[in-house]
Phi, psi and omega in degrees: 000136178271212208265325176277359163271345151278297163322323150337279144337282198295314200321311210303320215247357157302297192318323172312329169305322207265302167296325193249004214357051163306199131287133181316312192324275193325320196298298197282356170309287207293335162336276183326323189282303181258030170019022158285319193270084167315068160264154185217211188280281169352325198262326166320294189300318182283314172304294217285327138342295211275297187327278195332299187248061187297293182311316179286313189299323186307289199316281188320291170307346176275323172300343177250347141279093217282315194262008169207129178288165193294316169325331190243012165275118153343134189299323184287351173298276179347289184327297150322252182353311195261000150296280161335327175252023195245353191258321192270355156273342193209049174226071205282009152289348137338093181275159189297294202294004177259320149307349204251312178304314175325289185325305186312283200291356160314277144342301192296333197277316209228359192247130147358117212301302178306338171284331180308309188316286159014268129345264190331310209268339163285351202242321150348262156337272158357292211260353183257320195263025146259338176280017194241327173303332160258357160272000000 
């Protein structure tokens, strides 16, 4: 699988996640099951990461979403949004600007045309006060 059918994946069973608060275990059964869904250690790893550090990756969007509380961003924004950021904190192969591109097209596919703005402009946002903080 290439990196963005693996993002692909994960994006499907956060948001699922996001909608049922199953346990993931269950999420990849019915993956499996209804076989739409690829999972694999990669897609797994990318689920299980963006879950794990839910509170903290929240805590960020929340700080950067000035005009909306986390309750009132959409799950698939959420969703997106807790990939990107999980990647561009604790994924170091991952460069920030290949998470931030990734995030968009994410958003283009399965998010609202007003949301792509959104995404972008929180990962953005994000990506302008870190590069100014390490310089």
């Amino acid at each position: 699988m290439s990196r963005r059918e693996v993002r692909d994946s994960a994006f499907k069973l956060v948001f699922e996640q996001l909608l049922r608060n199953d346990p993931v275990e269950e999420l990849y059964e019915i993956a499996e099951e209804i076989e739409e869904i690829t999972v694999d250690d990669a897609v797994k790893a990318l689920v299980e990461g963006s879950i794990a550090h839910a509170e903290e990756i929240d805590s960020i969007i929340s700080q950067y979403s000035t005009k909306r509380g986390l309750s009132r961003i959409p799950k698939v924004n959420r969703a997106v949004l807790r990939i990107a950021f999980f990647e561009i904190l604790h994924d170091d192969g991952t460069p920030m600007n290949a998470a931030i591109n990734e995030a968009v097209q994410l958003a283009q596919t399965y998010a609202a045309e007003e949301d792509v703005a959104f995404v972008n402009g929180i990962l953005g946002a994000y990506a302008r006060a870190n590069s100014e903080q390490e310089a």
